[in-house]
N, C-alpha and C positions, 0 to 999 in steps of 0.2 A: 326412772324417767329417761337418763341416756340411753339407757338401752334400748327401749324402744321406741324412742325416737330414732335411733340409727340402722334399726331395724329398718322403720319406716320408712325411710330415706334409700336405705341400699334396696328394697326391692323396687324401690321406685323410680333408680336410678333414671334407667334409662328411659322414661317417659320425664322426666324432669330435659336429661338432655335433647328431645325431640323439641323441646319448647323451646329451643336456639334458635335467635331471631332470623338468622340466615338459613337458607336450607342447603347446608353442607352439613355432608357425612361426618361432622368431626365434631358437632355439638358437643360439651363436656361440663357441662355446668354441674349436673347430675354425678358425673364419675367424678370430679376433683372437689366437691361438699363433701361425696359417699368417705371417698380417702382419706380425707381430714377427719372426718368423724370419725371414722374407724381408727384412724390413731388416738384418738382422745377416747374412746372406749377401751379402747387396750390399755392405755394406760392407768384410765379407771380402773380397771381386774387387778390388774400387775400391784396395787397401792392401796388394798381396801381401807376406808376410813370409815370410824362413828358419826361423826360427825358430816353437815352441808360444807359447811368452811373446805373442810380437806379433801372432800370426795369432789368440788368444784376445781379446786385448787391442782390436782391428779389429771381432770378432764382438762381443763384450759393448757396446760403442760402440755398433755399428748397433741390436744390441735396445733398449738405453737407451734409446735417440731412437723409436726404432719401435712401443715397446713398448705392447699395445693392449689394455683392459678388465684384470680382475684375472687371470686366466690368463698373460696376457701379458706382464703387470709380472711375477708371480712369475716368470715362464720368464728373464727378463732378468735379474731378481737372480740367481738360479740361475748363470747364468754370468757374472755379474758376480763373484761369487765364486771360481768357478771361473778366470777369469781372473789376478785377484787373486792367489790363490794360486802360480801359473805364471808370475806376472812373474820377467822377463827369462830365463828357460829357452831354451835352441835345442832342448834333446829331454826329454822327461820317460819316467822309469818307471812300473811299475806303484803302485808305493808314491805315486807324485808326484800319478799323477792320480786317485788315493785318496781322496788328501787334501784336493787341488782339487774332486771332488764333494763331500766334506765341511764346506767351507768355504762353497760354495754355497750348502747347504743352513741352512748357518747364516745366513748374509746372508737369505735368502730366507724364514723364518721369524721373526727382528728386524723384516724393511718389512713382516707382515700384523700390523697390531692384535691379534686374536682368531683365532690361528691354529684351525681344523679338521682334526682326523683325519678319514680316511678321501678325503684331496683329495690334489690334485697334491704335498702338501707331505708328506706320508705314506710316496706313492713314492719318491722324490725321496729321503728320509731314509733308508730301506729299503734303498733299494739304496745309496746313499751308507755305511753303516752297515757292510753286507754286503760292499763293494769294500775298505772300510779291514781289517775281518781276513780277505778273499781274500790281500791284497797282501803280510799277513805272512807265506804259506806260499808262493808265487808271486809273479816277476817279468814275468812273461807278460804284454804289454799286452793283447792279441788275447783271451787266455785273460778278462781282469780285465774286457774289455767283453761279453766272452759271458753271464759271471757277473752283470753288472749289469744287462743286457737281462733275463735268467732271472730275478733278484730283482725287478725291477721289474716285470712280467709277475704274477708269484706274487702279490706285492704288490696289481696290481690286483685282482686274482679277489676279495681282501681286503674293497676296499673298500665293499662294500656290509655285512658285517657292521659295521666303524664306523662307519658313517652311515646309521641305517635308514631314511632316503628312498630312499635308493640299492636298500636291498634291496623295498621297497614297491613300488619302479617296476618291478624286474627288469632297472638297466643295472648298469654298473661307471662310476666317476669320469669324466667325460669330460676332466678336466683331465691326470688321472692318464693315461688312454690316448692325450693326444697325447705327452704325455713317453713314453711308451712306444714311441712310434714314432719316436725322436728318436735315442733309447737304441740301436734295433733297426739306425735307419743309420748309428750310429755300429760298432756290432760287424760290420756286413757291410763296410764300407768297410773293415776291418783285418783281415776273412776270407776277402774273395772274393779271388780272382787280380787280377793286374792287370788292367787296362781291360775286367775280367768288369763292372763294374757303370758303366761310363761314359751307358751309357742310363739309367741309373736307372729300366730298366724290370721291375725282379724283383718277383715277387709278393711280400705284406706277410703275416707270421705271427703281429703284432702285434695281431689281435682276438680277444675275452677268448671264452674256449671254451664249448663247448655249452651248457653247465647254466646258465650267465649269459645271460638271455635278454635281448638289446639290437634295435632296430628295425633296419630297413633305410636306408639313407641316402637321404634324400628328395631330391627336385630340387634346385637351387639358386634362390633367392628372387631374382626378377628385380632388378637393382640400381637402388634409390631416390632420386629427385631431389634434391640436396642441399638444406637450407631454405635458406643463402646460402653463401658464400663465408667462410669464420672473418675475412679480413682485411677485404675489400670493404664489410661493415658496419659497421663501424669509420671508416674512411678516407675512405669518398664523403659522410660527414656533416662532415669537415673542408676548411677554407678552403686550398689548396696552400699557402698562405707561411704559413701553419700551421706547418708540420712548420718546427721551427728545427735540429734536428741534422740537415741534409738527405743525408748519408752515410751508407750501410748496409754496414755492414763486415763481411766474413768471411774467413779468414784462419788458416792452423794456424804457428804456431814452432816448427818442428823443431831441438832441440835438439843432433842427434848430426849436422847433418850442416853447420856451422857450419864452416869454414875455422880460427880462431882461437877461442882458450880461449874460453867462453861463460860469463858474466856469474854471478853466484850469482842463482836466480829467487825475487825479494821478491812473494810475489802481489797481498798489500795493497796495498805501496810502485805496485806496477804498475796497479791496480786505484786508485789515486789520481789516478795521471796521466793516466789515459782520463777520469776526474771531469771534467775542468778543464774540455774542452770536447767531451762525449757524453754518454749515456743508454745506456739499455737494454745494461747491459752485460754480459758474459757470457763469463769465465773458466771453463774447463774443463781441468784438469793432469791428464794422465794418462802415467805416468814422463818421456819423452824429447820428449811431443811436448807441444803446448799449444794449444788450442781458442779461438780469442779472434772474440766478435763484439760490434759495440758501435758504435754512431752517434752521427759524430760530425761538427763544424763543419771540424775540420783533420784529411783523412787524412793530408797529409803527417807531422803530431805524430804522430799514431797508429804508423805505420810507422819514421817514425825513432827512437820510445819501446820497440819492438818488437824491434829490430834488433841489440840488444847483448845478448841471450838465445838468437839462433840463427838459422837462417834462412827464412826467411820465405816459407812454398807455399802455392800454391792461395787465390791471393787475389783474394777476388772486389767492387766495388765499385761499387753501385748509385746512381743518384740520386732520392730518396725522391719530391723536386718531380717530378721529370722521368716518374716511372711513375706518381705520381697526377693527370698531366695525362694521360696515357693513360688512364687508368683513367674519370674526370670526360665524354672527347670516348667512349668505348667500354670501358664496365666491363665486360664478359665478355673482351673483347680479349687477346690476350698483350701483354703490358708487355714494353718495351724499356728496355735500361739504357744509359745513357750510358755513350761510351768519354773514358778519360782519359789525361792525358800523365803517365807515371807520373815523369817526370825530372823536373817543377813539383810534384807531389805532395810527391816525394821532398826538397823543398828548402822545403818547409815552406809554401808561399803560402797567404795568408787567404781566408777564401771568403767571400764577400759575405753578411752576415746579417741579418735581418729590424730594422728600426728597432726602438728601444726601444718605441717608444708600440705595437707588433704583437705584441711577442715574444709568443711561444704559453706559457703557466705550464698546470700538470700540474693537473689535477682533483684535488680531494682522494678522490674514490673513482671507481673503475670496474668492473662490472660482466661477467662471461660467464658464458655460459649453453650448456648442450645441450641442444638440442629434436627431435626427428623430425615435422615437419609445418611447413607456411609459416602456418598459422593459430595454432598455438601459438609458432610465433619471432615473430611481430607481437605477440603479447600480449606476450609478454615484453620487446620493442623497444619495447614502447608505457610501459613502467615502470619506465625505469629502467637497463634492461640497455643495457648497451654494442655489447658482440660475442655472436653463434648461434653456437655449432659443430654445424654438423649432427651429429649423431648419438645414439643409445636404447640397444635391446638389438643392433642390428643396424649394423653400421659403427661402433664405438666411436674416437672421437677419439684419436690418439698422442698420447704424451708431446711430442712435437716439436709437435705441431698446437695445446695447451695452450700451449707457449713461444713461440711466435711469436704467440699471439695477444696473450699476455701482453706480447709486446716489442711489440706494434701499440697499446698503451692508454698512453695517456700521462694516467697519474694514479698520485696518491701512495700509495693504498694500494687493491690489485685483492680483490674477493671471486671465486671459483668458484662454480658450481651445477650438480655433474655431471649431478643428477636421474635417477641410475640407480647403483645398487649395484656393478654390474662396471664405472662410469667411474673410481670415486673414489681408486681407486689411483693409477691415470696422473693425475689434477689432482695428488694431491700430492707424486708424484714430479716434477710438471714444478713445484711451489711452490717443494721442495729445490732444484732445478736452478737458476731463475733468481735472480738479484739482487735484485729488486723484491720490495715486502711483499705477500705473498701470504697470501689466507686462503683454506683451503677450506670452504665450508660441507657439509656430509656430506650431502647430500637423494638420496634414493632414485628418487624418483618426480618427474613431473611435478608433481601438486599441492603437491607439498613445496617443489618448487623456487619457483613460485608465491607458494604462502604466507612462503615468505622474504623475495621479492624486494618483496612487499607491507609487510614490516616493517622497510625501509629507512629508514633517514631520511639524509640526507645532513648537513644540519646536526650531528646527534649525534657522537660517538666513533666510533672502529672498534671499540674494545674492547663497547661496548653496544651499536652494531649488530650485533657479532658473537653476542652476547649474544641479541636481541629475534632476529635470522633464526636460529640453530640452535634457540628454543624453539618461536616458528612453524612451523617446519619437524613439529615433533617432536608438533605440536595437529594433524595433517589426519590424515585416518586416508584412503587410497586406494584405488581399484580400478577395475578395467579388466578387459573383455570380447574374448575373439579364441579362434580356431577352433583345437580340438586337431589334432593331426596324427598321433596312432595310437591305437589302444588300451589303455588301462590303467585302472589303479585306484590312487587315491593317498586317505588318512586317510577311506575310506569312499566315497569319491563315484565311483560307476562312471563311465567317459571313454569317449565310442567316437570315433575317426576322423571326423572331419567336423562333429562336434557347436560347440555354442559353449559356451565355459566361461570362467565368473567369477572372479575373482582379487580376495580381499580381503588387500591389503596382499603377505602373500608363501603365502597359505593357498589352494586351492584351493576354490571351496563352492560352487558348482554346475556343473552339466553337462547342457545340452539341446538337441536338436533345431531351436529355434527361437531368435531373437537374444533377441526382443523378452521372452519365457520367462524366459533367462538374465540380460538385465540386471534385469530385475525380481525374480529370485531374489538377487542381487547385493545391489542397491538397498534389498532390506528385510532383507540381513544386516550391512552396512554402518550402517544405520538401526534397528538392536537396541537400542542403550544411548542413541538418540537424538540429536539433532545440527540446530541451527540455519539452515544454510546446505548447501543441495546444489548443485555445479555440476560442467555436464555438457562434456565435451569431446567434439565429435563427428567421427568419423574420416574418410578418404579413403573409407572402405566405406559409410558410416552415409546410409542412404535417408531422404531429408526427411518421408515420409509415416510408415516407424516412429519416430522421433526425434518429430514431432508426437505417433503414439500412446501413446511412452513420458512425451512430459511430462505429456499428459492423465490417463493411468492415475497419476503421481505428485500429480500437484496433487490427484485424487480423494482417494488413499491415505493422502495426508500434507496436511491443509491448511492447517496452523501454518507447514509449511517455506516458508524461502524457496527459490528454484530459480533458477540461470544456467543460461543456454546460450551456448555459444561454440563459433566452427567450430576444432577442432585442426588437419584436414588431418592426424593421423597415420595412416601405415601399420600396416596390419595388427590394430589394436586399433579397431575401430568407434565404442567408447565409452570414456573415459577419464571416472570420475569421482571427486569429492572431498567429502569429508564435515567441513564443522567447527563 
């Protein structure tokens, strides 16, 4: 059933992304569902099970960790419920997985703030809805997945009357149509013959019909230089004998497969005794097995603290010194880990640690950011921030990509700055997930991000930093210029294919021919209610001779404002600007 369902999905990607309600090149609905499934299919492989219960339980896992922008979070709650429900099952009914899409759907409108009709969450409910009184007339599973492909399907055609953007453009959900095609490989995997679908090369029936007029699915968006490395910015600005828990631990405790009775599991009690001597530590209980990562001075403690809970797979043991001396002689390089004698481990030996007058103490605050451009990750590195994660509307950071950078920061209390709308789920699901205090600041945009990381103060609280950066955030008013990619018409502004068009904040307000046109159409609707400070971020596209004529024609236009300019380096948006 996963499997071809995520089949479905990944050839479909990028016609799912085409269905972004806006007509910018950076649609991604399609590439960060595709993502997230594909982790939660790997990790299916990686953990075969007999049983629903487990082989659910392997999938939900893999999306958690994988899971990319908000499309993708929801698709991971979604079966993280569904999971949930089916623990410990070897075979479910039709009633069972009913109730498991039911449950889903409840998980998965609890993690969105402000849920929306007329989105993935709509469908999803719909046919979840619909499966639960199939199941009371029918035991049929085959039957109960054809019904909830059909609901879910009907459902989309839907959604453009609940969301009259949707019907303004002329698509249907594009969140909603990749679940539909998730749905579609789950019912043929339970109707075709056997090894009839082993290529997973069957045509898809899954796109919304005539009268819903959706584009063609465009190329695929050549893939974009990463601004750094999430960890390598962090890391190469520390001293090696720096790092004092020089062990990086990872490690599952298998519960069921222990020789003798297993221990009753105290998580806290357990979660005390990794204290003593690690960091960055990282409990994960999910029924039989147990997710333990965590750095530390003594893996032998580690492991023999482990060991009377069950037994002990897939452990893996890095030396933190030993890959940031690789990293220090050749930072793009593959890092090498140290091998160790696990019978010295195992018997506890000390490991030689930095003198008192070296020890490394935690920062009271740390910083991460997401940028798309090496001119806007340096500004951001220049104030403050810690760690880049590359990524915008395009390549959105995992939930996993979030925690690990989180376990790379060694300070006492971490802020987020997704600086895009569909990152902010995954920062606070990876906040949930880890140990360490985490805060997410909600910025949508670059300038927001900006404007917060400006209203730091280190000195201060967390609680009034958090305070001073979500009201900063909330004073920039935003917008940014880049090129539509089909025809349409959205709140009056005619759009044609190729033209440039303006974006204030999340409103479209012009549409032209020329760049230079549109940002100055932008620039003076941005500058309506008026505004002290303009500054300009200028893109990978942005010619030095318009960027010159643009600030000419503003210093004319406006000559109270003040005006920055600064090189972004991002893709695909020529101009980034910010008004406060």
């Amino acid at each position: 059933m996963a499997l071809l369902g995520a089949d479905l999905l990944q050839r479909n990607a990028e016609y799912v992304n085409a269905l972004n309600v806006f007509p910018v090149p950076d649609g991604d609905t399609g590439t960060n569902m595709n993502l997230t499934m594909t982790s939660g299919v790997r990790e299916l492989r990686g953990k075969p099970a007999d049983g629903i219960g487990k082989a659910t339980e392997a999938l939900s896992k893999g999306l958690l960790m994988g899971a990319r922008g908000n499309s993708g979070v929801i698709l991971s709650q979604l079966f993280r419920g569904f999971s949930k429900s089916l623990a410990g099952l070897e075979e479910a009914g039709a009633a069972q997985v009913a109730a498991a899409l039911q449950q889903g759907v409840d998980m998965a409108y609890k993690a969105v703030v402000k849920p929306v009709e007329g989105t993935i969450l709509t469908v999803a409910k719909e046919a979840a809805k619909h499966a639960v009184q199939f199941a009371r007339r029918s035991g049929d599973v085959a039957e109960l997945l054809r019904e909830v492909h059909g609901k879910a399907h009907e459902t989309l055609q839907r959604t453009p009357d609940l969301l009259p953007v949707l019907k303004q453009v002329g698509v249907v959900d594009s969140g909603g149509q990749g679940l539909v095609y998730i749905y579609e490989g789950f019912m043929r995997s339970m109707s075709d013959s056997e090894g009839e679908h082993d290529s997973y090369s069957i045509p898809s029936e899954a796109a919304p019909p005539e009268e819903v007029a959706v584009p063609a699915a465009r190329p695929a968006v050549p893939p974009l230089k990463r601004v750094q490395e999430p960890i390598s910015s962090a890391q190469s600005r520390l001293s090696t004998e720096a790092i004092e828990f020089l062990y990086d631990m990872e490690f599952f405790i298998n519960r069921k497969l222990s020789g003798t009775k297993t221990a009753f599991f105290d998580e806290s009690a357990y979660k005390r005794a990794l204290e003593k001597d690690g960091d960055s530590i990282l409990v994960i209980v999910e029924e039989d097995l147990i997710k333990v990562h965590v750095h530390s001075r003594k893996p032998g403690d580690v492991l023999n603290a482990s060991l009377p809970y069950g037994e002990l797979i897939d452990i893996r043991i890095l030396n933190m010194r030993e890959q940031h001396r690789d990293l220090l002689e050749q930072e793009h390089s593959e890092v090498s880990a140290a091998e160790y004698s696990f019978a010295g481990l195992l018997a506890g030996e000390d490991v030689p640690v930095t003198p008192p007058g070296q020890v490394f103490e935690r920062a009271p605050f740390g910083i991460i950011a997401v940028a798309m451009g090496d001119g806007i990750a340096d500004i951001f590195l220049d104030n403050e921030v810690d760690t880049v994660l590359s990524g915008g509307q395009t390549m959105n950071p995992s939930t996993e990509d979030f925690v690990k950078a989180i376990d790379a920061l060694s300070a006492e209390h971490i802020y987020i700055l997704p600086n895009n709308g569909n990152i902010i789920l995954a920062a606070e699901q990876a906040a949930e997930l880890s140990e360490r205090d985490v805060t997410v600041i909600p910025t949508r945009t670059i300038p927001q991000g900006l404007a917060a990381v400006l209203a730091f103060k280190e000195e201060e609280s967390a609680e009034r930093n958090t305070a001073w950066m979500t009201n900063a955030a909330r004073q920039v008013l935003s917008g940014q210029v880049t090129k539509a990619v089909r025809d349409t018409e959205i709140e009056g502004v005619s759009i044609k294919e190729g033209d440039f068009i303006g974006i204030k904040e999340k409103t479209i307000v012009v549409s032209d021919a020329g760049l230079l046109q549109a940002c100055r159409g932008l620039v003076s609707s941005m500058l309506e209610d008026g505004g002290d400070l303009l500054t300009v971020l200028t893109g990978a596209e942005a010619d030095s001779a318009e960027t010159a004529s643009l600030c000419e024609w503003i210093a004319e236009r406006y000559p109270e404002l003040e005006l920055e300019v600064h090189r972004g380096g991002q893709p695909l948006y020529p101009y980034v600007f910010a008004v406060e």
